[in-house]
C-alpha positions as CSV (number, residue, x, y, z in Angstrom):
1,X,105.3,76.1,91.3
2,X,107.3,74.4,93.9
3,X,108.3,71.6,91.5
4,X,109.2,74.6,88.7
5,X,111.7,76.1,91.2
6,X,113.3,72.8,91.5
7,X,113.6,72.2,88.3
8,X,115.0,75.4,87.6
9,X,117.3,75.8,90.4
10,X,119.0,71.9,89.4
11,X,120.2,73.4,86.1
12,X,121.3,76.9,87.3
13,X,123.0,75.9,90.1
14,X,120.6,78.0,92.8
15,X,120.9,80.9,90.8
16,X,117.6,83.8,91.9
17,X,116.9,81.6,94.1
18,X,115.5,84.7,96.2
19,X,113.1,85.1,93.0
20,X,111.8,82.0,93.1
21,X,110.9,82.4,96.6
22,X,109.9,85.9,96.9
23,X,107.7,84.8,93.8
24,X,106.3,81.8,95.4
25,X,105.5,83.7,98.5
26,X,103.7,86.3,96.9
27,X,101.3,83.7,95.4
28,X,100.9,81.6,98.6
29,X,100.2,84.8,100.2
30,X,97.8,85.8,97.3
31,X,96.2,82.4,98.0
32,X,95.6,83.1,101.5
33,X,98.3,81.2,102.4
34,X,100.0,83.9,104.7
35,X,101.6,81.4,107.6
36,X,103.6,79.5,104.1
37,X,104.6,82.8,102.6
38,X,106.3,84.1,105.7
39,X,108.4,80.9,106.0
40,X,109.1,81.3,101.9
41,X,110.3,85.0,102.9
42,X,112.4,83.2,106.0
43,X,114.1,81.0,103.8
44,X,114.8,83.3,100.6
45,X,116.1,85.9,103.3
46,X,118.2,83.1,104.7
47,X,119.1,82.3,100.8
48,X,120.2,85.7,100.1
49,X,122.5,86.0,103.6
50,X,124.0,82.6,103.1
51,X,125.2,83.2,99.4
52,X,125.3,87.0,99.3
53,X,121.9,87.5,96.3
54,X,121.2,90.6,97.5
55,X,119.6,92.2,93.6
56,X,115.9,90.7,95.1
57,X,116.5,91.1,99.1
58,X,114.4,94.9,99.5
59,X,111.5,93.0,97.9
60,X,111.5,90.2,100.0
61,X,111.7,92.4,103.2
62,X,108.6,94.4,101.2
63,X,106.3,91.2,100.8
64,X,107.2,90.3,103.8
65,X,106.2,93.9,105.7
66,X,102.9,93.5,103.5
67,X,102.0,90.3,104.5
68,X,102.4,91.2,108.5
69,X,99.9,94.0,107.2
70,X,97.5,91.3,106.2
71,X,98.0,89.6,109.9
72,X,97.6,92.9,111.9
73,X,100.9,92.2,113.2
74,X,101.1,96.5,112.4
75,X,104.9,96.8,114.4
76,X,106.8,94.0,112.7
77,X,104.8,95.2,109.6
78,X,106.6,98.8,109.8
79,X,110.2,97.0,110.8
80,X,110.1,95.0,107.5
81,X,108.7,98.0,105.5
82,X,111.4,100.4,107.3
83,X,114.4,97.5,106.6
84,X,112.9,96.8,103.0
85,X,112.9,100.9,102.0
86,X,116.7,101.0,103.9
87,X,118.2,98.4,102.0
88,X,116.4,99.9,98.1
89,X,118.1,103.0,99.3
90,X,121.6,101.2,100.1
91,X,121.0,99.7,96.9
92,X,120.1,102.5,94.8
93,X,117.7,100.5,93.7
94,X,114.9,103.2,93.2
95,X,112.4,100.7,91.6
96,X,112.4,98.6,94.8
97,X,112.9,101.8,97.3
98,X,109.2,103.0,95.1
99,X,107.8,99.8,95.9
100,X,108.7,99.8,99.8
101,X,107.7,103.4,100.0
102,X,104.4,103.4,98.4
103,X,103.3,99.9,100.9
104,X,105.2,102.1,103.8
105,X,103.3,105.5,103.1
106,X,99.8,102.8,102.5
107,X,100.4,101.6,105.9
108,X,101.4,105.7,107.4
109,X,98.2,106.5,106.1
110,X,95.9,103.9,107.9
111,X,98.0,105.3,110.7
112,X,96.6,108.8,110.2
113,X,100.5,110.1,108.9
114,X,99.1,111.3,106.3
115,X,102.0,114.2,106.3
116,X,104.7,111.9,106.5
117,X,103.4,108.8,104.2
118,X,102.9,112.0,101.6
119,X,106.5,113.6,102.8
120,X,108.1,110.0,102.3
121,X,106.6,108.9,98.8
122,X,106.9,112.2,97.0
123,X,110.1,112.4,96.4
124,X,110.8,108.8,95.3
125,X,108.2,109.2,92.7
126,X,109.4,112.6,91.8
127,X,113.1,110.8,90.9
128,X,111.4,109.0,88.0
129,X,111.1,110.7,84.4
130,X,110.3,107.2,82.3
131,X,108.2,104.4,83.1
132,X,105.4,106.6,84.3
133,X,102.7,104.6,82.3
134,X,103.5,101.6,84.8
135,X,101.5,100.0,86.8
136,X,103.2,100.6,90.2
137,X,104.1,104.3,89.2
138,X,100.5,105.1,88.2
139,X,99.2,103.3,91.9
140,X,102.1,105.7,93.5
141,X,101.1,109.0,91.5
142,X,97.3,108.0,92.3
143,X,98.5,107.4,96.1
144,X,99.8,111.2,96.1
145,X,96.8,112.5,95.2
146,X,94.6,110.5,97.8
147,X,97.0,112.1,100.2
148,X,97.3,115.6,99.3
149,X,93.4,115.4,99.1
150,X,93.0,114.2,103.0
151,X,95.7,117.2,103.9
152,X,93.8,119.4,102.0
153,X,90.2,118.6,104.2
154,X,92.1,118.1,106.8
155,X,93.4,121.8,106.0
156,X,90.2,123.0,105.8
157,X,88.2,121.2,108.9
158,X,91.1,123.0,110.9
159,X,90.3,126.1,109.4
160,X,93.3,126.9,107.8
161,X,93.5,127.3,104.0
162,X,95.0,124.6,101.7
163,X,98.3,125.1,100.2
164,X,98.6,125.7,96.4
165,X,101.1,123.6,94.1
């Protein structure tokens, strides 16, 4: 992979160079590798400040928030998450604002938010009318429910009664 990016980056002059990275990351971290990714995520952010790629920079602040998940490292976990979801929104880059909000409201939720990983995610999901068949949008709609669900109990082991949608 390493070699690939090389390759590819000597006859583009650098170009997605954040790609590459963030890409590379991701599958050092799949690989529990999560010590390599972070330094990956280091440098592709450092990419993307030094020559101004900003298209990939949410996602890299995303992987980066997930993998501090991974590492129990919970605080610097929500900064990423919080920077990743403030630069998609910046962006208006709603695909990579769904992405950082679904790992954000994830993380809310082994929190106990439960409220406010659902009050966060909702409305990012509702902005989307196509695509709903993907992956990501399916894992987001599926999310909701999980969360309305543990209101709902909640709701109801409090004694109150659930609201109705």
């Amino acid at each position: 992979m390493h070699s690939a990016i090389a390759a590819i980056e000597h006859t583009n002059s650098g170009n997605r160079r954040t790609l590459y990275l963030g890409h590379s990351a991701a599958a050092h971290a799949s690989l529990g590798q999560p010590e390599v990714a972070l330094d990956l995520l280091d440098e592709a952010i450092q990419t993307a400040d030094k020559i101004n790629e900003r298209f990939f920079e949410a996602e890299l602040h995303r992987l980066r928030g997930e993998i501090f998940l991974t590492l129990g490292r919970r605080g610097e976990a929500e900064a990423g998450l919080r920077r990743a979801l403030t630069i998609a929104q910046q962006q208006q880059a709603r695909w990579w604002e769904l992405r950082a909000a679904t790992t954000l409201a994830k993380h809310w939720q082994d929190e106990g938010k439960h409220r406010e990983a659902y009050s966060l995610l909702q409305p990012v999901y509702g902005w989307f009318v196509e695509g709903l068949d993907t992956t990501p949008l399916k894992d987001a709609k599926a999310f909701l429910g999980e969360l309305r669900d543990c209101q709902a109990r909640k709701l109801k082991h409090d004694g109150g009664e659930p609201k109705r949608e």
